[in-house]
C-alpha atoms as a printed R data frame, in Angstrom:
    type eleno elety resid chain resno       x       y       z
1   ATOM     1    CA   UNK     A     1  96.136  89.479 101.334
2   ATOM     2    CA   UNK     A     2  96.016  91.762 105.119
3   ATOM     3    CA   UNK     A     3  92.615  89.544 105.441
4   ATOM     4    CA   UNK     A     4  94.351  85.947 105.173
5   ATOM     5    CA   UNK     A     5  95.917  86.799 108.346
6   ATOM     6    CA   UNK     A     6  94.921  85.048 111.548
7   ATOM     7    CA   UNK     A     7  92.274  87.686 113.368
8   ATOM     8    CA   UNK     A     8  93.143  90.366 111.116
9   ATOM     9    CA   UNK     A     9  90.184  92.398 110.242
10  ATOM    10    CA   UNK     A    10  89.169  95.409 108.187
11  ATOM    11    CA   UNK     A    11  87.440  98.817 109.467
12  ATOM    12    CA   UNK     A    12  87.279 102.279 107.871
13  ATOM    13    CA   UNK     A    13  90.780 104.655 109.519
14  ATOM    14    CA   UNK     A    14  89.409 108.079 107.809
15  ATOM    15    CA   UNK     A    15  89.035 108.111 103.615
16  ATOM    16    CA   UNK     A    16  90.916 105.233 103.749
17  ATOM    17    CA   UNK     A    17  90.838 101.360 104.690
18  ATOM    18    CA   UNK     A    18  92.829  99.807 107.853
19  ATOM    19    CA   UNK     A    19  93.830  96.174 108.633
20  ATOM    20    CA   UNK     A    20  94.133  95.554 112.199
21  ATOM    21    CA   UNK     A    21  95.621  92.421 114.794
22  ATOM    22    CA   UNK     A    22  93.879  92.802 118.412
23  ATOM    23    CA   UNK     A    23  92.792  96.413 117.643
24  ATOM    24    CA   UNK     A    24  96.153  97.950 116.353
25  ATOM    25    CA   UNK     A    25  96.466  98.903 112.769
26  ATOM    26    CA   UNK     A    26  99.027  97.140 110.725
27  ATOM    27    CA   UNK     A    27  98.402  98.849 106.870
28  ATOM    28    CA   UNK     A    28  96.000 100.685 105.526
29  ATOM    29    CA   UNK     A    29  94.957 101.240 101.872
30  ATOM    30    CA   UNK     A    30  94.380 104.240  99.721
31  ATOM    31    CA   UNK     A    31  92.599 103.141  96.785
32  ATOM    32    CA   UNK     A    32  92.713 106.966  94.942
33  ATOM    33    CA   UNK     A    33  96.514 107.090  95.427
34  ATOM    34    CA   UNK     A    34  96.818 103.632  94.816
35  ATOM    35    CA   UNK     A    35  99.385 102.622  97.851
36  ATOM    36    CA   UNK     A    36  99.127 100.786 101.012
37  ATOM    37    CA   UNK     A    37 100.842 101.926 104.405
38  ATOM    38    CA   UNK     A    38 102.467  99.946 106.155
39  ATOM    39    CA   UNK     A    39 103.394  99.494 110.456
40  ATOM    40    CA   UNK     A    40 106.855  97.807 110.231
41  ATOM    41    CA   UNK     A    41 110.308  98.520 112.865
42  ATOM    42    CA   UNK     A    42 112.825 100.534 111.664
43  ATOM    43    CA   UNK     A    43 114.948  97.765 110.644
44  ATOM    44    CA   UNK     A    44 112.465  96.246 108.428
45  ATOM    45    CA   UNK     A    45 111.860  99.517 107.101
46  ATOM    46    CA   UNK     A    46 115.095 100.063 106.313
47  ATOM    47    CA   UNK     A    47 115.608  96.637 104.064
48  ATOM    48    CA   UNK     A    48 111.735  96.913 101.925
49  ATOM    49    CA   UNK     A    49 113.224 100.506 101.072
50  ATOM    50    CA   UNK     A    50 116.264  99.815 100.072
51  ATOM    51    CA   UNK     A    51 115.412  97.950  97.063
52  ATOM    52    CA   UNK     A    52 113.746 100.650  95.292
53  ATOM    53    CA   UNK     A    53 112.254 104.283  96.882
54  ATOM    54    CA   UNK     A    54 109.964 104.220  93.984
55  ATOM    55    CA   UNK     A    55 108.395 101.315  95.220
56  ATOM    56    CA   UNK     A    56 108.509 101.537  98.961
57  ATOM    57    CA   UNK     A    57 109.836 104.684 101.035
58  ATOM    58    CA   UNK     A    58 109.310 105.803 104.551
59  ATOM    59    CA   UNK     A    59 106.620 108.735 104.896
60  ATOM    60    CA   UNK     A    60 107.511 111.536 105.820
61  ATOM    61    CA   UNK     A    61 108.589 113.095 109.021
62  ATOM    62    CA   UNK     A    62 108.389 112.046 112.524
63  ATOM    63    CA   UNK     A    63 105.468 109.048 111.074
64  ATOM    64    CA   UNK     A    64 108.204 107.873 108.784
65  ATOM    65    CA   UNK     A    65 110.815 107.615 111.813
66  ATOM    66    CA   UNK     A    66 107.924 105.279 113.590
67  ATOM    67    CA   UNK     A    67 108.323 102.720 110.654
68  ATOM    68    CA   UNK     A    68 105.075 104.137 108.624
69  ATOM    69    CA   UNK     A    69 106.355 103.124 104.946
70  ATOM    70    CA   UNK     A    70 104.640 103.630 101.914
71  ATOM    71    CA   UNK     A    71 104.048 101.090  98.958
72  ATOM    72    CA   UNK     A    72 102.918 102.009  95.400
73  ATOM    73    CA   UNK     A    73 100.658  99.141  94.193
74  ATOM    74    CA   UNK     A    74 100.969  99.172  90.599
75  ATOM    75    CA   UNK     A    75 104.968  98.734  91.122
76  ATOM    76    CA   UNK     A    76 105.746  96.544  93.860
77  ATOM    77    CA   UNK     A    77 105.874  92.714  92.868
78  ATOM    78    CA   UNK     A    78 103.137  90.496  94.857
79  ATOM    79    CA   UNK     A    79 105.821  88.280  96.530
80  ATOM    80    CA   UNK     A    80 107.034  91.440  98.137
81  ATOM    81    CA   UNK     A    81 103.670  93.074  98.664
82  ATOM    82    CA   UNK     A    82 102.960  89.714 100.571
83  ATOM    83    CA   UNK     A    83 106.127  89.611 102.041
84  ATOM    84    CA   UNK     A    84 105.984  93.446 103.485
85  ATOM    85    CA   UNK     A    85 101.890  92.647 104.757
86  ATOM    86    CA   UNK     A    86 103.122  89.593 106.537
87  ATOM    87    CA   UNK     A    87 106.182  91.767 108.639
88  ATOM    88    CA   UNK     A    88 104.213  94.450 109.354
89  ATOM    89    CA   UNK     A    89 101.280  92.360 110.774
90  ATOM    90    CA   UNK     A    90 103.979  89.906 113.090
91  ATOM    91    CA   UNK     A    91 105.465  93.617 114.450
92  ATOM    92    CA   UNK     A    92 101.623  94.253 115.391
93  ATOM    93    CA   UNK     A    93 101.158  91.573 116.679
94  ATOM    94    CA   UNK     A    94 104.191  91.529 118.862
95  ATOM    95    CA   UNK     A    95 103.614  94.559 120.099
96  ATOM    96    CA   UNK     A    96 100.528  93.676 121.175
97  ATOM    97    CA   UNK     A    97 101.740  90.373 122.763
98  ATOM    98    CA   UNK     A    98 104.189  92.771 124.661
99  ATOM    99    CA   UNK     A    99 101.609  94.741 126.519
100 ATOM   100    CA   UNK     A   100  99.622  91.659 127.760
């Protein structure tokens, strides 16, 4: 799904794998704990984790209070998988649009 995006690409981020708009990672993915992180503002974060914290939760800490949230793939439903990938790639991607 993080590959259907318009120049999104995928490169290695440590044991795990990142998806990245113009150089800036958006999620990443880690297969052995089978969950996906995701980049999104605090406002987003605050609606995909309000639906269930099993399913989708901030991480921890000051990485949690930048709008890191995790996702636990064999629970979340692929509408909102899709929906989460696509909000956390357009904050990238503003942000990037920002700088320039």
């Amino acid at each position: 799904m993080a590959l259907s995006f318009e120049n999104s690409e995928e490169l290695p981020h440590f044991e795990n794998t990142s998806f990245r708009v113009k150089g800036k990672i958006f999620a990443t993915m880690n297969l052995k704990e089978n969950r996906v992180c995701l980049k999104l503002n605090e406002i987003d974060q605050d609606v995909f984790c309000s639906f269930d914290k099993k399913i989708m939760w901030p991480v921890p800490h000051a990485w949690g209070k930048q709008g890191w949230t995790l996702a636990q793939l064999d629970l979340i439903h692929p509408d909102m998988l899709s929906d989460a990938l696509q909000t956390a790639y357009a904050t990238r991607l503003s942000k990037t649009k920002k700088k320039q």
